[in-house]
C-alpha positions in Angstrom: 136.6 161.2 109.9 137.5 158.1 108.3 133.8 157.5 107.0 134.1 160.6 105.8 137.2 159.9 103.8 136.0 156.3 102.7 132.7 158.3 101.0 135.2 160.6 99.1 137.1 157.8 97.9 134.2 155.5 96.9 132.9 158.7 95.1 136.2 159.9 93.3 136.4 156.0 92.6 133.2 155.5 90.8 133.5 157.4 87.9 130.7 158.9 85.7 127.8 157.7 85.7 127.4 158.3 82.1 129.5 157.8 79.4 129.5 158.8 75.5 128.8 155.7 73.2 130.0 155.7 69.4 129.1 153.3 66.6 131.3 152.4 64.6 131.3 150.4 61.2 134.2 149.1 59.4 134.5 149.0 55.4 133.5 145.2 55.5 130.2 145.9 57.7 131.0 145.1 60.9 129.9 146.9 63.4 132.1 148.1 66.6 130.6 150.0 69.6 132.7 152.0 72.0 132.8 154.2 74.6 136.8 155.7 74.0 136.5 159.0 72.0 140.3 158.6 70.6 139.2 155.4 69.3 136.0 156.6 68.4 137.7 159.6 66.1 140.5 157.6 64.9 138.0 155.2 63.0 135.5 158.1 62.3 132.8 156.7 64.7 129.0 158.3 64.9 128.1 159.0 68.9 124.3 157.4 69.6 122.3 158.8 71.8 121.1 156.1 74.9 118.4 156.8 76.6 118.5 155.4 80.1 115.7 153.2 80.6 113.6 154.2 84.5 111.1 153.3 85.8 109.3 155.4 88.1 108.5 154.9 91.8 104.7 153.7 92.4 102.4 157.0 93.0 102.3 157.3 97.0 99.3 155.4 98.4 99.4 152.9 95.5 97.7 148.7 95.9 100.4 147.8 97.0 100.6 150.5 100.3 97.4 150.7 100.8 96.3 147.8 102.7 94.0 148.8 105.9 93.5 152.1 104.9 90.9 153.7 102.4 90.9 152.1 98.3 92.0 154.8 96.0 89.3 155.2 93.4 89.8 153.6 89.9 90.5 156.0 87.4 87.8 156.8 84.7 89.3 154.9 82.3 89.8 151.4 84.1 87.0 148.9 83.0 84.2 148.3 84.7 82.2 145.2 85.7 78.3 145.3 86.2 77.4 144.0 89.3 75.7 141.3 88.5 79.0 140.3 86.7 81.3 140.1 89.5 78.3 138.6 91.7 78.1 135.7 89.2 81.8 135.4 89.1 82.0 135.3 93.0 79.5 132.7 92.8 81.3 130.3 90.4 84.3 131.2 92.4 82.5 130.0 95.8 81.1 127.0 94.4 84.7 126.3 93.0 86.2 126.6 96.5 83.2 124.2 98.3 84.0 121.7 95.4 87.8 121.8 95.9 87.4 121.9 99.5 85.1 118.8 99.9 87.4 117.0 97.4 90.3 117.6 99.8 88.8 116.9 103.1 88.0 113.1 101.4 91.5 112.7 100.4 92.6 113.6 103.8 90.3 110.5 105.1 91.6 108.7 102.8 95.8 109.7 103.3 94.3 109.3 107.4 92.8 105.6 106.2 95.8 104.6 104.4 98.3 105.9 107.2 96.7 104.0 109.5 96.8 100.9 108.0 100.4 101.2 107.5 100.7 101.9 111.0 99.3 98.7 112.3 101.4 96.4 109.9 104.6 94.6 111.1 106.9 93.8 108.1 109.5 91.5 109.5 112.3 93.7 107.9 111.5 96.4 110.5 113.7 95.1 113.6 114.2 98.4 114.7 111.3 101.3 114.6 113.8 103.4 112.8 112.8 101.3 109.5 108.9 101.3 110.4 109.3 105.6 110.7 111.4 106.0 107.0 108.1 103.3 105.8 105.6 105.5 107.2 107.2 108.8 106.3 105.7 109.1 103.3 102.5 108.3 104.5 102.4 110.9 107.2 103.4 113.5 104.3 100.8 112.9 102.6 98.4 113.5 105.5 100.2 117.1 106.0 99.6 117.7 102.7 96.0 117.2 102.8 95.7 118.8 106.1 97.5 122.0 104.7 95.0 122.0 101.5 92.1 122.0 103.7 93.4 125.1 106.2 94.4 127.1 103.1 90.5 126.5 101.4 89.0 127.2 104.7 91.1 130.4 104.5 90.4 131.7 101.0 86.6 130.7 101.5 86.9 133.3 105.0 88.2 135.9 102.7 85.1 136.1 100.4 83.3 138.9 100.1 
């Protein structure tokens, strides 16, 4: 009962959800817009007409829901790509991805290289390891780095048609 009565008083509370807008403009051009009629009459005030802007739900099934299930067909009017085209264009994409990728996998020797190194020097300012793990830190993020670039190529090369 007292959701019930909370509901009603949230509703009662919130008011219209529309309201009348006038414009009004003074003798020296400035312009006033309100949404009081007695106001609005008083200084002889013109009521505009706002159209609320929606936007409308997705169509049922749409790109975005559709994953796993059947594609939709295009409509007649979306462009089209020959097939050659888009063959061409997933060739250049592949050969993009092999590039990046093989790029990647020698910086990650190299980060690997340059980590160890840093591993097997001493500085003699590193009494405790605490100072040899903040000097190596960035070393070791660098490495992730690498090592995440690599997994996510591999990835979006697996997903290629």
């Amino acid at each position: 009962m007292q959701r019930v009565m909370a509901l009603l008083f949230l509703i009662a509370a919130a008011g219209p959800l529309q309201a009348d807008i006038y414009k009004c403009v003074s003798p020296g051009g400035d312009v006033l817009f309100t949404s009081d009629p007695v106001e609005a009459k008083q200084k002889k005030c013109t009521q505009i007409t706002v159209t609320p802007n929606v936007v409308s739900p997705p169509p049922p099934g749409g790109a975005a829901t559709n994953r796993g299930r059947e594609a939709q067909p295009s409509p007649g009017s979306f462009p089209k790509v020959a097939p050659q085209v888009q063959q061409q264009r997933d060739n250049d994409r592949k050969r993009i991805l092999e590039t990046e990728l093989i790029n990647e996998q020698k910086n990650l020797q190299d980060a690997k290289r340059e980590l160890a190194e840093q591993e097997n020097i001493r500085l003699g300012s590193e009494r405790n390891a605490q100072r040899m793990l903040d000097r190596l830190e960035p070393y070791q993020k660098k490495v992730k780095l690498h090592e995440d670039n690599v997994a996510n190529l591999k990835r979006e090369m697996s997903n290629m048609r």
